[in-house]
C-alpha positions, 0 to 999 in steps of 0.5 A: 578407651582401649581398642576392644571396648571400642570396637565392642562399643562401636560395631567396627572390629579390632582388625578394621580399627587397625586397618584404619590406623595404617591408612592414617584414617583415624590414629589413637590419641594416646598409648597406655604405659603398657603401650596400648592404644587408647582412643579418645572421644574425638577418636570415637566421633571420627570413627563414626564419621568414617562409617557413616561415610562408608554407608554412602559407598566412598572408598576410604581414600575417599573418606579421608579426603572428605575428612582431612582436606578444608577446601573439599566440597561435597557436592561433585563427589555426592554427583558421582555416587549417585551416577555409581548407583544407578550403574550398579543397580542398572547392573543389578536390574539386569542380573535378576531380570536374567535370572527370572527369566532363567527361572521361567524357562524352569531348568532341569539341570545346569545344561539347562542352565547354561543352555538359557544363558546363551540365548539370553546372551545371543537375542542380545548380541550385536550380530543380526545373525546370533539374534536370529538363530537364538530367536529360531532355537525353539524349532530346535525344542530349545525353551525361550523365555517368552520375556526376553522374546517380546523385549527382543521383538520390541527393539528388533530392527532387522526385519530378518530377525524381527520376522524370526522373533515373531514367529518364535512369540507365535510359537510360544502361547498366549503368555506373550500376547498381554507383554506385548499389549504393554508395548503398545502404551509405548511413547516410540511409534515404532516400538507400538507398530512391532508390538501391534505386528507380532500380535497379529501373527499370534494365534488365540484368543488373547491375542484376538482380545489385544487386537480388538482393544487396539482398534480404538488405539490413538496410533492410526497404524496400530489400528490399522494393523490391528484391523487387518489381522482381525479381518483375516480372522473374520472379526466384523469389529474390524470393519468400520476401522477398515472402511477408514483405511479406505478412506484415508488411502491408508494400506487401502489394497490390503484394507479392501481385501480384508473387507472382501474376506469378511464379506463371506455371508450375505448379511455380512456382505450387506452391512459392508456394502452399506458402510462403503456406501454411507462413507461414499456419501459423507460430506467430508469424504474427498475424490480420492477417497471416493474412488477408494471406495467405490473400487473395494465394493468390486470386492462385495458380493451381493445386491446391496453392492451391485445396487450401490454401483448402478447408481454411482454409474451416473454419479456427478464425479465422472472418475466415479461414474466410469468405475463404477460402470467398469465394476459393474461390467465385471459382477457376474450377472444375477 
């Protein structure tokens, strides 16, 4: 069979054909007597051995090996294209991730263009400084593409930077709030507390709505971050999570100082009052813990707390009874 018929039946052109020949990959059996190649059927088997091994993505120096040498074992050089693969579709991954986010920030011109493309470039810099001024840009009315914010937040370490990209995220609207909700599922603790912590400095209601799911986190320091915020939002579903940070000596200071913000109204101040004074009184409640507690009832105003701390004034724990006592010197008089 002559080289056209060939390459007209195997898909592979003329030059190509030629090409393989110079290499020594596959060589016509026979010359016609007007001196064209001619190629045999072992011919033709070879050349589709030879594509099927390219469709693999071997180098043809490659090929020849794998078809020339007896003692060559597939095994190691199978191993490496899958190790080539996954750094080229890694590759890949990241140029359309980027080119996503570039789309998001929708760009007017090619300044535009280039404008992202240094951000992107500087939130992943090694220098904390060319995070931080990236992260800062959109003070500037320089649009950062909220994916690559919450992926930076996520991975920040600098507190510096990692304060800056939480303000940037806070500035950004409510579209980060569920991506951040997606680091809170992560297997690193320290991923979930810096996705928790720029919820909490993000304005609305879907950030509110995250936060609220987030009390009934599996991570005590999830719901506890997720507590505090809401606190300072005056969500009253905070309350029980806070009544445990108390307890468990946990950000106890802040978690107080919540539950007196929150201890606005009267009945309000009453429903506190009166988780303080049940955890006082549960079996499995410690001496520290009580103390916690009776001292973030100095924090709640109303009857329901002041009669809460005259009848721990003569409680069996001395500690108790002499703050309580102190507490209660403090009130102002009713």
């Amino acid at each position: 069979m002559l080289i056209g018929e060939v390459a007209r039946r195997s898909g592979v052109s003329a030059r190509m054909l030629r090409h393989y020949e110079s290499l020594g990959l596959v060589r016509p059996s026979g010359r016609t007597g007007s001196g064209y190649r001619e190629y045999s059927g072992e011919d033709i088997r070879r050349i589709f051995h030879i594509e099927s091994l390219r469709s693999l993505g071997l180098s043809l120096r490659e090929i020849g090996r794998a078809l020339d040498d007896p003692g060559f074992t597939p095994s190691a050089l199978v191993g490496d294209l899958i190790h080539r693969t996954r750094e080229r579709l890694a590759a890949e991954t990241d140029l359309l991730t980027r080119l996503r986010r570039i789309e998001a920030a929708d760009p007017a011109g090619w300044e535009d263009v280039l404008q992202a493309v240094a951000l992107l470039q500087a939130l992943g810099s090694k220098s904390a400084d060319a995070r931080q001024r990236a992260a800062l840009s959109s003070a500037d009315g320089i649009p950062v593409p909220v994916e690559a914010l919450v992926e930076a937040a996520l991975s920040e370490t600098e507190p510096n930077v990692a304060g800056a990209l939480r303000w940037a995220l806070a500035r950004s609207g409510e579209d980060g709030a569920a991506l951040l909700a997606k680091g809170l599922g992560s297997p690193v603790a320290a991923v979930r507390e810096r996705a928790v912590r720029s919820l909490a400095e993000m304005p609305g209601d879907e950030a509110a709505a995250r936060l609220r799911q987030a009390l009934a986190h599996t991570d005590a320091v999830v719901r506890a971050h997720a507590a505090l915020a809401l606190g300072t939002r005056g969500a009253a579903d905070a309350v029980p999570t806070l009544i445990d940070m108390i307890a468990e000596g946990r950000n106890d200071t802040d978690a107080a100082d919540a539950l007196s913000t929150l201890a606005s109204g009267a009945a309000d101040a009453d429903r506190i009052a009166t988780g303080l004074v049940d955890r006082l009184a549960h079996a499995t409640t410690t001496a520290p813990a009580r103390g916690r507690l009776t001292q973030a009832l100095a924090g709640i105003p109303g009857a329901k707390a002041s009669g809460a701390l005259m009848e721990l004034a003569h409680d069996a724990d001395r500690a108790v009874a002499l703050t309580a006592a102190y507490l209660l010197r403090l009130r102002p008089a009713r």
